[in-house]
C-alpha positions as CSV (number, residue, x, y, z in Angstrom):
1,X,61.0,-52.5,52.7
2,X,64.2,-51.9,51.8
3,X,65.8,-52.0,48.4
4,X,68.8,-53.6,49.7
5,X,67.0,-56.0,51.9
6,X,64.7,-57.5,48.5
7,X,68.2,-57.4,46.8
8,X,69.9,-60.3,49.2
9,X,66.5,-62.0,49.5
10,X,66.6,-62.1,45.8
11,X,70.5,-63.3,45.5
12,X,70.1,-65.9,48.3
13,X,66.8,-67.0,46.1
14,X,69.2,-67.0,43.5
15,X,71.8,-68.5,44.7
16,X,70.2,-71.9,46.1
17,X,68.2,-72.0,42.8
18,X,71.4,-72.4,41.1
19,X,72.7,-74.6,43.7
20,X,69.9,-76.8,43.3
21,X,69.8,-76.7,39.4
22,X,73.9,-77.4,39.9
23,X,72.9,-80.5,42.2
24,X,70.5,-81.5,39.8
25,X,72.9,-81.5,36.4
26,X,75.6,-83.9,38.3
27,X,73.3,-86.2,39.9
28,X,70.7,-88.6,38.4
29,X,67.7,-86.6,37.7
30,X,64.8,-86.0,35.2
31,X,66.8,-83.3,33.7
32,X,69.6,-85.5,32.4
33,X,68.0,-88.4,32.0
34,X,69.4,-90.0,35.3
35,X,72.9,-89.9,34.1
36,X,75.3,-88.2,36.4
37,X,78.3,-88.8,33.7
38,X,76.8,-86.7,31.8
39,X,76.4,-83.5,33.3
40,X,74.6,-82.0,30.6
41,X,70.6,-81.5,29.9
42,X,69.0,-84.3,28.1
43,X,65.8,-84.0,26.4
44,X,65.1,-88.0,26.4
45,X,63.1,-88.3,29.5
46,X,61.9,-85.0,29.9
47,X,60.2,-84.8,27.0
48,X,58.9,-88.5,28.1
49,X,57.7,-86.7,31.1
50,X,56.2,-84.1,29.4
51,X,53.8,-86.6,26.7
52,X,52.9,-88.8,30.0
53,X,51.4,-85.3,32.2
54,X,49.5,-84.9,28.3
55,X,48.0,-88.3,27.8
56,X,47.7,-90.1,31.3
57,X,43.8,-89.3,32.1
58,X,45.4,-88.6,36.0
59,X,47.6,-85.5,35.0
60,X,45.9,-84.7,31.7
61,X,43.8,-82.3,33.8
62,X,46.4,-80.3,34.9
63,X,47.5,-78.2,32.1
64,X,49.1,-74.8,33.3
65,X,52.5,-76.3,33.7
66,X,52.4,-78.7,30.3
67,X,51.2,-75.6,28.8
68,X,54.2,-73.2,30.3
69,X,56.9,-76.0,28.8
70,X,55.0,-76.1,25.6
71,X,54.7,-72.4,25.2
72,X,58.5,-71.9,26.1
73,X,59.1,-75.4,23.7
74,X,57.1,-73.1,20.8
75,X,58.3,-69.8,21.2
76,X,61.8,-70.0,22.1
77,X,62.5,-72.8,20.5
78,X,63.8,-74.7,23.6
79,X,64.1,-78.5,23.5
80,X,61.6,-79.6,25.5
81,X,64.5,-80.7,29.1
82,X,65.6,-76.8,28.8
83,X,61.8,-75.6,28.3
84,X,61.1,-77.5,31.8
85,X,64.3,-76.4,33.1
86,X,63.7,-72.6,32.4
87,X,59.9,-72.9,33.7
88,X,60.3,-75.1,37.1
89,X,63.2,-73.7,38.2
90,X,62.2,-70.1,37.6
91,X,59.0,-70.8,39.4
92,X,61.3,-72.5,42.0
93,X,63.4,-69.0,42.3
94,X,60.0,-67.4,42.9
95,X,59.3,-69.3,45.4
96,X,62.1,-68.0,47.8
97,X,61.3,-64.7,46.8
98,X,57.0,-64.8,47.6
99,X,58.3,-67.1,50.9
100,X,60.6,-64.3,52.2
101,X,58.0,-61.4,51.3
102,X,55.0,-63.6,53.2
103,X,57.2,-64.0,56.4
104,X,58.2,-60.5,56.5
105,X,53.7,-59.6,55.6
106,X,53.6,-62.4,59.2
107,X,56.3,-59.6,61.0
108,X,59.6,-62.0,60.8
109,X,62.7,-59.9,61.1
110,X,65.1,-59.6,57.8
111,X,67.4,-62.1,59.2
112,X,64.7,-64.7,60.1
113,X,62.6,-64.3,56.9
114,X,66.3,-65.3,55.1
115,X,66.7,-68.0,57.4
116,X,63.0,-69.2,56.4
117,X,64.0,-68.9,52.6
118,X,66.8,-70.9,53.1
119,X,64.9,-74.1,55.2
120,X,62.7,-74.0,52.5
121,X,65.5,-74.8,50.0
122,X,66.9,-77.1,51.9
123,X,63.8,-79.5,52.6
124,X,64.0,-82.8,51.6
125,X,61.7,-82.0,48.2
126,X,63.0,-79.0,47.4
127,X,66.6,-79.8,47.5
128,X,66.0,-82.9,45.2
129,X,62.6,-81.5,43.7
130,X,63.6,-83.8,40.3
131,X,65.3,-86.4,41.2
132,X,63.9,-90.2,40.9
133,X,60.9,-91.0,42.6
134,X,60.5,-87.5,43.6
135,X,59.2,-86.4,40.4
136,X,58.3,-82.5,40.4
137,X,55.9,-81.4,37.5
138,X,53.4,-79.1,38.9
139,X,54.4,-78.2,42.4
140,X,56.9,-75.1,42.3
141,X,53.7,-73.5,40.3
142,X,51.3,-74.9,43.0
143,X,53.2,-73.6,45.5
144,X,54.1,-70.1,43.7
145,X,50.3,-69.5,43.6
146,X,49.6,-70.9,47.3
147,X,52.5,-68.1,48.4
148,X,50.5,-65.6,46.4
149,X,47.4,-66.9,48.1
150,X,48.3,-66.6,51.6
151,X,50.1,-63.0,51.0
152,X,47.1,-61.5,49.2
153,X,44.9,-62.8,51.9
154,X,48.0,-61.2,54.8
155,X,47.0,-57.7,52.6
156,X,43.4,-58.3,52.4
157,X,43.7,-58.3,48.6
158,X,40.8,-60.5,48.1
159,X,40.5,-60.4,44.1
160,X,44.3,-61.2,43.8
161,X,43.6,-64.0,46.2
162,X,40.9,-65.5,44.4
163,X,43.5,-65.3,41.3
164,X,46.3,-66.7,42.7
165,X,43.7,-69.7,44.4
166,X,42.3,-70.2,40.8
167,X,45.8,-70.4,39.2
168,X,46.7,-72.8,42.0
169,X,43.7,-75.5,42.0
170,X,44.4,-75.7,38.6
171,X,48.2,-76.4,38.8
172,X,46.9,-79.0,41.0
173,X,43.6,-79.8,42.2
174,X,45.2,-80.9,45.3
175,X,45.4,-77.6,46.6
176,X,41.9,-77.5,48.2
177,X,43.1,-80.1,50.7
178,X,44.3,-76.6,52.7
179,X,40.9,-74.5,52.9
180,X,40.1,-76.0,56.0
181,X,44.1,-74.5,57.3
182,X,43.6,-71.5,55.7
183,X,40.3,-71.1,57.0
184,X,41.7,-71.9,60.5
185,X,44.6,-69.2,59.8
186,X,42.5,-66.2,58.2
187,X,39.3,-66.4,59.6
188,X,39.5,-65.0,62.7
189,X,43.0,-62.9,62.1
190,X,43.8,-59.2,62.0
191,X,42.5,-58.6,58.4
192,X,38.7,-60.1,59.1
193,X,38.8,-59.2,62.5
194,X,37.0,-56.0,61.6
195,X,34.6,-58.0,59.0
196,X,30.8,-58.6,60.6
197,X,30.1,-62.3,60.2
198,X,27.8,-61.9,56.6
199,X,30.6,-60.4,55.0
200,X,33.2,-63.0,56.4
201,X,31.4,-65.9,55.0
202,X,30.7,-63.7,51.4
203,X,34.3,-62.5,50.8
204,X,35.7,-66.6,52.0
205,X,33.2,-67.9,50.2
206,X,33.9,-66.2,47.0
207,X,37.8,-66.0,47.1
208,X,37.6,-69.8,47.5
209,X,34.0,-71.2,46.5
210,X,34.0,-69.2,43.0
211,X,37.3,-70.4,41.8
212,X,36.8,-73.8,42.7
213,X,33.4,-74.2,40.5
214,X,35.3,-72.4,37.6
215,X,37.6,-75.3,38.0
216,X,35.3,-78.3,37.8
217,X,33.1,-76.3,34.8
218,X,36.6,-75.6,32.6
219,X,38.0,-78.9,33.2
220,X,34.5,-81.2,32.9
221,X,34.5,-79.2,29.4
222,X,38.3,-79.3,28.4
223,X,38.3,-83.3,29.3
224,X,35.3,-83.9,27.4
225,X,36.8,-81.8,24.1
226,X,39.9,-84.4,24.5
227,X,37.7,-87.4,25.4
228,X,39.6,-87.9,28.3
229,X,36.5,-87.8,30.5
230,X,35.6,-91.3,30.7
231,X,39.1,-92.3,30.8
232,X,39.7,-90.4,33.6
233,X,36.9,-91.1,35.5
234,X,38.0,-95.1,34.8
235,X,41.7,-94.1,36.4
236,X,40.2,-92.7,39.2
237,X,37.5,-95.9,40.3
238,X,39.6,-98.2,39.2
239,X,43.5,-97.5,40.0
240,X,43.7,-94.8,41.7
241,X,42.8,-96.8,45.2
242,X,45.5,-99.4,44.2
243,X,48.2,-97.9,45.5
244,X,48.2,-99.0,48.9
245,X,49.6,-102.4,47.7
246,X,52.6,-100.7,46.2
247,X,53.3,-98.5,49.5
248,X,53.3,-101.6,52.0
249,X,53.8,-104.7,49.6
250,X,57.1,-105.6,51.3
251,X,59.1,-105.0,54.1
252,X,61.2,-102.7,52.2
253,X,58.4,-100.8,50.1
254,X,56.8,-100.4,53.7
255,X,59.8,-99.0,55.5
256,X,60.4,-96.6,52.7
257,X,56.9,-95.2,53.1
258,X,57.2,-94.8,56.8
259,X,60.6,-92.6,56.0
260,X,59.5,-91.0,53.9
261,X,56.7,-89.2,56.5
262,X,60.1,-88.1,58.4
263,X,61.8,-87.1,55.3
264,X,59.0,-85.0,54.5
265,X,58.5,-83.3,57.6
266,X,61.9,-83.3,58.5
267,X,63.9,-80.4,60.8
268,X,60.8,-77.9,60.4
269,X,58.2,-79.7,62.7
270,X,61.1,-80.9,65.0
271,X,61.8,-77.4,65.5
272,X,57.8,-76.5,65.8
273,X,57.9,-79.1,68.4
274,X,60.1,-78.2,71.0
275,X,59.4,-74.0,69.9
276,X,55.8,-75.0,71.6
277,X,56.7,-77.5,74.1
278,X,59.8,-74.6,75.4
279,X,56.9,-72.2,76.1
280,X,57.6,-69.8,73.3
281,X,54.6,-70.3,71.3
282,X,52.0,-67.7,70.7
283,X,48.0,-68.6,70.1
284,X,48.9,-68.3,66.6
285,X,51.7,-70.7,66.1
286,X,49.3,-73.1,67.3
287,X,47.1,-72.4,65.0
288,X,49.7,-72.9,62.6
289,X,50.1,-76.6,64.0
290,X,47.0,-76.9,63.8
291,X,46.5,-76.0,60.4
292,X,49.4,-78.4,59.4
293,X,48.3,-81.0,61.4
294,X,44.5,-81.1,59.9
295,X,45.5,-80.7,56.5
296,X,48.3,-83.8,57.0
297,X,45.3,-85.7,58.5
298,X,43.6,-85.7,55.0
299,X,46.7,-85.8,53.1
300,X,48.4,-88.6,54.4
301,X,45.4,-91.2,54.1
302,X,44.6,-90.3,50.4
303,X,48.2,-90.2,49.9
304,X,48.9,-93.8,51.3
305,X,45.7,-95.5,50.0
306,X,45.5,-93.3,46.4
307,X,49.8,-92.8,45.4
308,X,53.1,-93.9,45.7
309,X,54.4,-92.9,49.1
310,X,57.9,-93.0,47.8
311,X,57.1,-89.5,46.3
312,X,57.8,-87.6,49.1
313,X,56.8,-84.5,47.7
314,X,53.2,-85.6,48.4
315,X,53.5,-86.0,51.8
316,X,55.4,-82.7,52.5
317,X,52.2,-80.9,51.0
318,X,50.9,-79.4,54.4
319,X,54.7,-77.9,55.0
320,X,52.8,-74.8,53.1
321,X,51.7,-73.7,56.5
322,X,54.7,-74.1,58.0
323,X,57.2,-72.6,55.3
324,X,56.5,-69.0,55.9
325,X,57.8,-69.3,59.5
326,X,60.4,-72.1,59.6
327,X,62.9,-69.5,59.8
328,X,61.4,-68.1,63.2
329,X,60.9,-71.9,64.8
330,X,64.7,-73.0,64.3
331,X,65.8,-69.4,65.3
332,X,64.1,-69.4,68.4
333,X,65.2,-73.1,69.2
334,X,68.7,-72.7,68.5
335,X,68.8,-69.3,70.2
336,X,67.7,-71.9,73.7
337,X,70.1,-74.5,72.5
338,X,72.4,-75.1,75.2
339,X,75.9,-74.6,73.6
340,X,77.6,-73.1,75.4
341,X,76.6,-74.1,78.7
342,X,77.7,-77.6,77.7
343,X,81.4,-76.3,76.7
344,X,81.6,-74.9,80.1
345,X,80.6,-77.7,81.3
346,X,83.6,-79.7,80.0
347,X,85.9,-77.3,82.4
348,X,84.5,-78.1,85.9
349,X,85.8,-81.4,87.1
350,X,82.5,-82.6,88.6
351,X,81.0,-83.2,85.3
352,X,84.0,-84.5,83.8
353,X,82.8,-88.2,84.3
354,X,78.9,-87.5,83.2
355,X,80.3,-85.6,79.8
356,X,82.5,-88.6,78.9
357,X,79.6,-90.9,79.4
358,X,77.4,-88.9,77.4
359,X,79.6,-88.6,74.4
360,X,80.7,-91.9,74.2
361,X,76.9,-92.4,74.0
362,X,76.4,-89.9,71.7
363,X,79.0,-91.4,69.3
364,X,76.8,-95.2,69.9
365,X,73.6,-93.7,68.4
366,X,75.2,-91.8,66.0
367,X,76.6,-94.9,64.8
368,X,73.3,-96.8,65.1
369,X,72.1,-93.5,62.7
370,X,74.4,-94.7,60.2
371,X,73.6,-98.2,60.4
372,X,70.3,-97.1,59.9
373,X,70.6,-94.7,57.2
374,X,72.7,-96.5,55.1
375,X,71.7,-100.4,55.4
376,X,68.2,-100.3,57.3
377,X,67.1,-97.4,54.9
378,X,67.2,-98.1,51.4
379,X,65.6,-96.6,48.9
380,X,65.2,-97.5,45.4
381,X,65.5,-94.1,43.9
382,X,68.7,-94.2,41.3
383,X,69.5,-90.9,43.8
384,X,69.5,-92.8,46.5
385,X,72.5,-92.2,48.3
386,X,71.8,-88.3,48.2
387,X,68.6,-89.3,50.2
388,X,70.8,-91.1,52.8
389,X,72.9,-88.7,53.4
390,X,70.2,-86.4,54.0
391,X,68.8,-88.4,56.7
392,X,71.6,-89.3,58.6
393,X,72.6,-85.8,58.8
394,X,69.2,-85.1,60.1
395,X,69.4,-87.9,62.5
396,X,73.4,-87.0,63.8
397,X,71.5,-83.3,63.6
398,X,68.5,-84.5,66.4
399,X,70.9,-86.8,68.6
400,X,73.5,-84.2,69.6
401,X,70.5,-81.4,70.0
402,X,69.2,-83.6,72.6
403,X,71.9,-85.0,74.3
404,X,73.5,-82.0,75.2
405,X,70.2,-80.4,75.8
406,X,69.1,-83.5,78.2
407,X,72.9,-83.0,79.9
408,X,72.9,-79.3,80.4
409,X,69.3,-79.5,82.1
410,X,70.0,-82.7,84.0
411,X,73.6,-81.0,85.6
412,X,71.3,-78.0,87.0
């Protein structure tokens, strides 16, 4: 690879980081205590945040990225909203950098493996990672280490896997919701092609089983030194399942939790959908649906029944699969996006009377879009006019993809 190529995947990396960080400071957000007069770091409900992922027996377990922000707190002297600051959002700028190196490991061109890093700053939980009700702790290191993960496996670098895994369950134990996707993408691919069956199941088993068991020894033994233990095991029978009459307790709360499954997916498995449905799609990008689609089959469930769906971040969990090749799926759909035969359309009289009716269409649901994501859509967040504007771009995004789409093919 070239030096020049890393160096813009770095700057664009860079560059959205900042943009985000920039978003972050004059918005409401964790990291200035949801006031957007402000525009300065706060340390009051960071370091709020910080004490709750220490003594809440649901968090208490995961201790790499309390333990980052505390060592950064210690020896830098940070207050405790620039210690998460300089950790999150430097794992956040890793993120684009492992993403573009893992699309480029899956053969993406330079071009598309920029366009990927820059879908994956511009999801709906990236782009507002920390703002209210989207509450990022853990995930830019969860997501770091599953990047890692999925690159060491591209590279057959099985002991850097089984790092990287390790690293990863322990950021959040969530993360062995994907074995059975990353099972489904590795198995049978070029690096174990080669691999007799025994060997398969020994090298899966132990870059996956053996880091998993570390897990539940260490932290059975570091919740019983902090006699968190029982407490947690309490949390977990007897509030974690109560979340299902937060997510659907009104007509609101419910609407909100159905939006957010859109909000999470958002343009990426729109684009994954009509990539396969064009008749571009290899045996592999289906097994990347299918690896998405599996793991958001278990998410989802525990997600509604054991969280608050508001979180989006939780339900955008499986878009791990589908990260490393956004950039391909939108490329490839725009490059069959019917642009220009729909200007040229607008010159031959005989479609003069179909185009009208079609725009003045067009301009109808794109005002029922903004009905709907300003007044039907309304979510509680204190950010919560960010998030609208995110939809209905989306939404104004979908309507004119498909309307000129469905005119070019229906004037052939």
């Amino acid at each position: 690879m070239k030096l020049s190529k890393l160096l813009m995947a770095i700057c664009i990396s860079a560059i959205f980081t900042l943009g985000i960080f920039g978003l972050h400071l004059s918005a409401p957000s964790v990291i200035n205590n949801f006031s957007a007069d402000s525009n300065r770091i706060s340390d009051a409900f960071a370091k709020d945040m910080y004490a709750y992922h220490q003594t809440n027996p649901e968090f208490a377990r995961r201790i790499v990225t309390s333990s980052l922000i505390e060592t950064v707190h210690v020896v830098c002297g940070l207050d405790y909203a620039y210690s998460f600051v300089w950790v999150n959002f430097s794992l956040l700028f890793l993120c684009g950098i492992i993403l573009y190196y893992l699309a480029r490991s899956f053969s993406l061109s330079h071009r598309t493996s920029l366009l990927t890093v820059a879908l994956f700053y511009t999801s709906f939980t990236i782009l507002f990672a920390f703002f209210a009700d989207i509450f990022s702790y853990d995930d830019p290191l969860q997501y770091v280490c599953i990047f890692l993960t999925m690159l060491a496996l591209s590279h057959r670098q099985w002991f850097f896997a089984s790092c990287a895994w390790f690293v990863a369950v322990f950021a959040r134990e969530t993360s062995v919701l994907l074995i059975p996707g990353l099972l489904l993408l590795f198995w049978s691919s070029h690096i174990t092609q080669e691999l007799p069956l025994r060997k398969k199941i020994i090298y899966f088993a132990l870059t996956f089983g053996v880091p998993i068991a570390m897990y539940v020894g260490l932290i059975y033994m570091y919740l019983s030194h902090i006699n968190f233990l029982e407490m947690s095991s309490q949390y977990f029978q007897n509030e974690r399942w109560s979340h299902v009459a937060f997510n659907f307790g009104s007509l609101q709360q419910s609407s909100e939790t159905i939006i957010s499954l859109f909000l999470a997916s958002g343009i990426i498995v729109y684009a994954l959908y009509h990539y396969i449905v064009s008749g571009l799609s290899t045996a592999f990008d289906k097994k990347v649906l299918l690896a998405f689609l599996i793991t958001s089959a278990i998410n989802i469930p525990l997600v509604l029944l054991g969280a608050r769906a508001r979180e989006v971040r939780l339900f955008a969990f499986p878009l791990v699969f589908m990260w490393p090749f956004a950039g391909w799926y939108v490329s490839r759909v725009l490059k069959v996006f019917p642009f220009k035969e729909y200007v040229e359309s607008w010159r031959k009289r005989e479609h003069l009377i179909s185009n009208t009716i079609f725009l003045v269409f067009g301009l109808v649901l794109i005002g029922v879009a903004y009905l709907f994501s300003w007044y039907v859509y309304q979510p509680i967040s204190s950010a919560g006019i960010y998030f609208q504007m995110y939809i209905f771009v989306l939404l104004v995004f979908v309507i004119i993809y498909e309307l000129i789409t469905f005119q070019v093919r229906s004037d052939v």
